[in-house]
Every structure is written in C-alpha cells, then in structure tokens.
C-alpha positions as CSV (number, residue, x, y, z in Angstrom):
1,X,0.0,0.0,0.0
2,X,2.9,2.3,0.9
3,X,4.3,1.8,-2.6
4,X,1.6,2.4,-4.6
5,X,1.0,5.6,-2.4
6,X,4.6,6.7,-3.0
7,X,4.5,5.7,-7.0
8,X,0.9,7.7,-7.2
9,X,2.8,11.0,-5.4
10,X,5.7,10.6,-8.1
11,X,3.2,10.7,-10.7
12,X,1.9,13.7,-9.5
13,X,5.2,15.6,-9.3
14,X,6.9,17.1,-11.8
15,X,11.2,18.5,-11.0
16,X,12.2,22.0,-11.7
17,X,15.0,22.4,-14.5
18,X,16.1,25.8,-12.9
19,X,17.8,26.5,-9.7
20,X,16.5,28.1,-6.7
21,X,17.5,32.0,-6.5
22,X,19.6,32.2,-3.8
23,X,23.3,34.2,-3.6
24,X,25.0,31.8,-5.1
25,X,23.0,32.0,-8.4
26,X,23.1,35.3,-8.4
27,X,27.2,34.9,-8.1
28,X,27.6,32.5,-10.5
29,X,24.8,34.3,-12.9
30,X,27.3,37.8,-13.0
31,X,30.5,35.3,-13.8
32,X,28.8,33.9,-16.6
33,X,27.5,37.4,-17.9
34,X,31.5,38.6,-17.1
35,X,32.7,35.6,-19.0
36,X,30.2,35.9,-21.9
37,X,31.8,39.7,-22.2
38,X,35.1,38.3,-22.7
39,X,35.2,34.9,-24.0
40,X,33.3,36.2,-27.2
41,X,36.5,38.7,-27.5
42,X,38.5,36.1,-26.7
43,X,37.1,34.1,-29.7
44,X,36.7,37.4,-31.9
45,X,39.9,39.4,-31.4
46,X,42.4,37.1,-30.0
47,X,41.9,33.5,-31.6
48,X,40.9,35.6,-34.8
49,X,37.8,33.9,-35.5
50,X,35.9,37.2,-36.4
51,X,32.6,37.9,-35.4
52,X,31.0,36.1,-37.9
53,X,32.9,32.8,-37.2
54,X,32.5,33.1,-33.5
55,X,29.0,33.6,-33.9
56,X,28.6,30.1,-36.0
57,X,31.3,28.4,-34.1
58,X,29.6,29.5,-30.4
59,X,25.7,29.0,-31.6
60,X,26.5,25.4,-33.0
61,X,28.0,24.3,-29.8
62,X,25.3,26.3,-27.7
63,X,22.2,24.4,-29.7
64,X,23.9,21.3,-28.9
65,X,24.2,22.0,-25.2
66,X,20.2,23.1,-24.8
67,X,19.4,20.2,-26.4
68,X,20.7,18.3,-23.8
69,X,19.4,20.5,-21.3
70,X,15.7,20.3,-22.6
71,X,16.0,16.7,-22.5
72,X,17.2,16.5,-18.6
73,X,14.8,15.1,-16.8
74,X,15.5,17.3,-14.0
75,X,18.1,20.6,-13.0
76,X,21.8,19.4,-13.4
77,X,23.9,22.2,-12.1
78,X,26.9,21.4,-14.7
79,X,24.5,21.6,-17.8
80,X,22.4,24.2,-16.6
81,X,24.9,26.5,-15.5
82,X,26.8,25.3,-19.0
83,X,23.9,27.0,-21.1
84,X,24.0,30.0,-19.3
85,X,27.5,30.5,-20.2
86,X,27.3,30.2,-23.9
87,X,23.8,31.9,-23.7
88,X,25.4,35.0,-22.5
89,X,27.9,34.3,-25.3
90,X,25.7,34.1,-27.8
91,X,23.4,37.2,-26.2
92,X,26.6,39.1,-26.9
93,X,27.2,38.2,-30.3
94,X,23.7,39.1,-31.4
95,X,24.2,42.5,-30.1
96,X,27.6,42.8,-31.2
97,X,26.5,41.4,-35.2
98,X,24.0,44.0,-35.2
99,X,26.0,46.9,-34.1
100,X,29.8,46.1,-35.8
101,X,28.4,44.3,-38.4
102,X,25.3,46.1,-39.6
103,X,25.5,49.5,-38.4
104,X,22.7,49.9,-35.8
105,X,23.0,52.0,-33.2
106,X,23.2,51.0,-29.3
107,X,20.0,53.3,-28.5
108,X,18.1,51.4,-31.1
109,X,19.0,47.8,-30.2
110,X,18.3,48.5,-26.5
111,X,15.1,49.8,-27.3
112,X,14.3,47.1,-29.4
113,X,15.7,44.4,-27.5
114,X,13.4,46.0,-24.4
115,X,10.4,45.8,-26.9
116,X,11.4,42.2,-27.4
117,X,11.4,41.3,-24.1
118,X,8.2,42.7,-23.3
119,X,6.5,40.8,-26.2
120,X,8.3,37.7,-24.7
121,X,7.2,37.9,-21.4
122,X,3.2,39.0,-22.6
123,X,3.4,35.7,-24.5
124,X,4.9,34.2,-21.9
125,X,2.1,34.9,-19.4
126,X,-0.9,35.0,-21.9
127,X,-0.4,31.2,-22.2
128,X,0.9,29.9,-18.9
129,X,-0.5,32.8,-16.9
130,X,2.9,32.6,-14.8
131,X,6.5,34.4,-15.4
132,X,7.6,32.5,-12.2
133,X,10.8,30.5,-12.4
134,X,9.8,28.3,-9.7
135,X,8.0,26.1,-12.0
136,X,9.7,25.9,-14.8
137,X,8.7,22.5,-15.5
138,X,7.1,21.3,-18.8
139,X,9.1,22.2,-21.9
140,X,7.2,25.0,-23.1
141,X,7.7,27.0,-20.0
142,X,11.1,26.1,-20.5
143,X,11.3,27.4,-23.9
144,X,10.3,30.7,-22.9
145,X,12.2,30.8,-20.4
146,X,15.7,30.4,-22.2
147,X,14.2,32.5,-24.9
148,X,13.6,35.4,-22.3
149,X,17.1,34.7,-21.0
150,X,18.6,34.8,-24.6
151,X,17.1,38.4,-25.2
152,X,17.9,39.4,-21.7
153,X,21.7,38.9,-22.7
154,X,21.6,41.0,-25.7
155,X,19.1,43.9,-24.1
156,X,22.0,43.8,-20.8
157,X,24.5,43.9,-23.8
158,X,23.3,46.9,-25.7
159,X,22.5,48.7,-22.4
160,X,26.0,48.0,-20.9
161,X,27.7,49.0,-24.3
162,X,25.6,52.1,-24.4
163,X,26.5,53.7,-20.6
164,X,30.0,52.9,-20.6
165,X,31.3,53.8,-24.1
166,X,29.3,55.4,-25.9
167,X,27.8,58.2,-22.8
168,X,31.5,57.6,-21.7
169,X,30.5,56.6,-18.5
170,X,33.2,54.0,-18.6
171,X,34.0,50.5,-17.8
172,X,34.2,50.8,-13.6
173,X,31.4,53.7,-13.0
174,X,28.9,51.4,-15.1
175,X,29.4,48.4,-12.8
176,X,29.0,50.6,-9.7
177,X,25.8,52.1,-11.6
178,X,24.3,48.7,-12.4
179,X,25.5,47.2,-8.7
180,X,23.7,50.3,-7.0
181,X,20.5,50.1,-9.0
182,X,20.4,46.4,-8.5
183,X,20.7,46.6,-4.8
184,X,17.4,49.4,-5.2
185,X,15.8,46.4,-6.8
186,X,16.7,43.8,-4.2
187,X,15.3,46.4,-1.8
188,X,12.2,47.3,-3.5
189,X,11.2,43.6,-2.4
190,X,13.2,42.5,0.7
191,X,11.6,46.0,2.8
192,X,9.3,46.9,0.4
193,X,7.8,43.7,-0.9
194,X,7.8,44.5,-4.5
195,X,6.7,41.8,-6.6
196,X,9.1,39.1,-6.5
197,X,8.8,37.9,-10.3
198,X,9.3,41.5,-11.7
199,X,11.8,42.2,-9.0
200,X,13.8,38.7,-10.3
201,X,13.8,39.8,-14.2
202,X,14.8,43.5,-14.2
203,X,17.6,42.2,-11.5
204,X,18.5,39.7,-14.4
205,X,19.0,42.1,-16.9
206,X,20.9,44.6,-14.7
207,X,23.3,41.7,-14.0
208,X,24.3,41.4,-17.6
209,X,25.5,44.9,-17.9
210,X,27.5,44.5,-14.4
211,X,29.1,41.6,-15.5
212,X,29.9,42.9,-19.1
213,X,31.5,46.0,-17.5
214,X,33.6,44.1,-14.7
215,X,34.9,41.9,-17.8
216,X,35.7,45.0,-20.0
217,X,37.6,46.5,-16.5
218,X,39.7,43.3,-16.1
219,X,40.4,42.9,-19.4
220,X,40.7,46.3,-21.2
221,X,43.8,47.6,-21.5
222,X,45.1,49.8,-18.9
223,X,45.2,53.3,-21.3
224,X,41.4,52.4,-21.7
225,X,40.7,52.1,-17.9
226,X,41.0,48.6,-17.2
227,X,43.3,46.5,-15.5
228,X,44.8,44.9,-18.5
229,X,44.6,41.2,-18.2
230,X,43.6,40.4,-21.0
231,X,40.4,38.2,-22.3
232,X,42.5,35.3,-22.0
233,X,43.3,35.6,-18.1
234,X,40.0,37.0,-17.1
235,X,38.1,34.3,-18.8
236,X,40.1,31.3,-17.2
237,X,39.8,32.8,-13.9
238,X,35.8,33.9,-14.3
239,X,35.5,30.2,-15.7
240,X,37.5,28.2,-12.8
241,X,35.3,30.5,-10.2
242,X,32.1,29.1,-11.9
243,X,33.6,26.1,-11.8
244,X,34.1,25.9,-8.0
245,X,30.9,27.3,-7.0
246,X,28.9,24.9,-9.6
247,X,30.9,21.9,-8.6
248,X,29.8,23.1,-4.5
249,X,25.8,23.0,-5.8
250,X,26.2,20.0,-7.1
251,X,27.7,18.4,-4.2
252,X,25.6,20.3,-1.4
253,X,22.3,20.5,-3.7
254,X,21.6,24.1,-1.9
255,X,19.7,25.2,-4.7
256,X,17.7,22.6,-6.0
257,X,14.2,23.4,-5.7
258,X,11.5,21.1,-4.3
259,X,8.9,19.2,-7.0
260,X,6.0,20.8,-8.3
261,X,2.5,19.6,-7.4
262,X,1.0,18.6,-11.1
263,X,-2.7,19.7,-9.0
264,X,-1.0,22.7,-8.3
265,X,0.5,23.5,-11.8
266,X,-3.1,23.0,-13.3
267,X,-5.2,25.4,-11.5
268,X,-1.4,28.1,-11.5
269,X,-2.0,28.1,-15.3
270,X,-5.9,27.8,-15.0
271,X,-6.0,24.3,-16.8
272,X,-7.4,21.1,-14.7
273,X,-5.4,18.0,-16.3
C-alpha cells in the first residue's frame, strides 16, 4: 500500500529544470555574464575567428548543449549552468553582429531588445498565466524561459555597451551604476515587498550589464581604464570561479528546488489536467 502511495505521489510531481534564486546563483549568474563579455573577445579578437565565425562556431556548440538540457529530466547544475554560459555568449554576439556588423546604433538595439522582451514575457504569461521561475517544469515554460534569458543577454549587452562607451560613462562607473540600481531592486522587495517575479527579471537584466562592465575593466587595457589582463586571463579565472561554485551545488544541492505539485501547476496556469 505504501508503494503504490509513493509511486501515485511521483506521478503527481513534476522536477524543476532551474535553480533556486539564492546568492549563489546570483554569483555564479554575473560570472557567466562577465565571462560571456570576454570569451566572445577572446574568440573574436584574439583566436581571430571574427565575429562572424565566432557567432557560428559558439551557436553550433550552444544548440547542442540546450538540447541536452531540454531533454534533462530534472536541474543538473553542470549543464544548466553550462547554457547559461554560452547563452550569454551568444546574447553578446547578437548585439555585437548588429551593431559592428550592420551598423545599428546602441539606442536602437536596447530599445528594441526591451520591446522584445516585453513581447516575450506577454506571450509568456498569456499562455501559462505565470513568469515564475519556480515552476519551470514542462518544456514549453522552459522554452520561454531560455528565450527570455537569450534576449535578456543582448538587451543587458546593448544597455552596458551604451552607458560605458558610448555616454562615456566608462567600464568601472557602469558596474557601480548597475551594482547600485540592483541593490534598489533587491530592496524594493526585501523592505518593500515589491513583486518578487518582476523584482527577479529587471535584477536579471541589470546583472548582464554588471558583469559585461567588470569583464571589460579586467580585461581592457590599462590606457582604456582597465586593469589589462587580458580576455584570455580573465576568462580562465571567471570560468574556474564558476567552476568551483557549480561543482559546490552540485555536491551540497543548496539550490535545488522542491517538485511541483501537477494539482498545483493545473489550476497556476488555470487548466485542470
């Protein structure tokens, strides 16, 4: 009887393919931005790919990886954390393609990319009637959520771009801008209790331009502000930090969320199965 009681339950659960939000995503999620900043100038500038052949070379391998992710039954720290790596890569190179390659100007691609966004997320709702990460578990919510992610990137990208070079704000100013206005939002809903869902997505897209302008500090040059270490140096070292702190989750499981309650999904999304 206790068998079939337990087999019924696991029926009725469904796992989350996303981590829970606690500080160390939020660590790891501004190494991968940093490290999506410079590994697609490592690829561009210093391996001499070009921005057209990093863009193939980078969107082949990151197809391949989300495929494997989509099919994970469950969150696995290494492959999860794995796409958001060459996600913010590939957020990057869409921003950087349209504004090197084809001439459009930062103030239209992160007005555009803002558009986007908003269109994502209104689809997003309208059909699941949730933006909540916490139950991100059929493959369609999944799909929207790596697609908001994806435009996230590129919006953070043109933002970041646009304060520090072309207002001039430059590369260590912007990351104090983005850090301060990010702790506003983490405030708005720890004392103010701003929603928590639209507290979580404008905090993701303010991490991309902090991230973007710490890797453009540690890498850049020293006559352009930065520290100069290069894109090769600061990439290792953003990438063996992620490293360590994913290989810690996986161990400790400190951010794996609890299942999801099929009952529960049904009437969230306002559909009885």
């Amino acid at each position: 009887m206790d068998t079939t009681r337990a087999s019924s339950q696991t029926a009725r659960t469904l796992l989350n393919k996303v981590p829970e939000v606690t500080i160390w995503f939020w660590v790891i999620k501004i190494l991968a931005t940093t490290v999506g900043e410079t590994a697609a100038d490592y690829l561009n500038v210093t391996l001499g790919f070009g921005l057209t052949g990093t863009t193939v070379v980078v969107g082949a391998v990151f197809l391949v990886v989300l495929g494997y992710q989509f099919r994970a039954p469950r969150y696995v720290p290494p492959l999860y954390w794995a796409t958001v790596v060459l996600i913010s890569v590939v957020g990057t190179l869409i921003t950087d393609n349209l504004t090197d390659n084809l001439g459009v100007p930062l103030e239209v691609t992160t007005a555009a990319f803002a558009v986007a966004l908003a269109a994502v997320f209104a689809a997003w709702y309208s059909v699941e009637k949730t933006l909540s990460i916490h139950s991100v578990v059929t493959r369609r919510r999944e799909a929207f959520y790596w697609l908001a992610i994806l435009v996230t990137f590129a919006l953070g990208t043109a933002a970041g771009d646009l304060v520090a070079e072309r207002l001039g704000v430059g590369f260590w100013l912007s990351a104090l801008l983005f850090a301060v206005l990010i702790g506003a939002v983490a405030a708005s809903h720890l004392v103010f209790r701003a929603n928590a869902v639209l507290a979580f997505w404008i905090a993701y897209v303010l991490t991309r331009p902090l991230g973007a302008s710490l890797g453009d500090g540690f890498s850049q040059p020293t006559a352009d502000g930065g520290l100069g270490m290069g894109t090769t140096l600061t990439s290792v070292v953003f990438l063996a930090a992620i490293l360590a702190v994913v290989s810690y989750l996986a161990v400790s499981k400190r951010d794996q969320l609890p299942p999801v309650d099929v009952d529960e999904l049904a009437v969230e999304s306002g559909r009885r199965r």
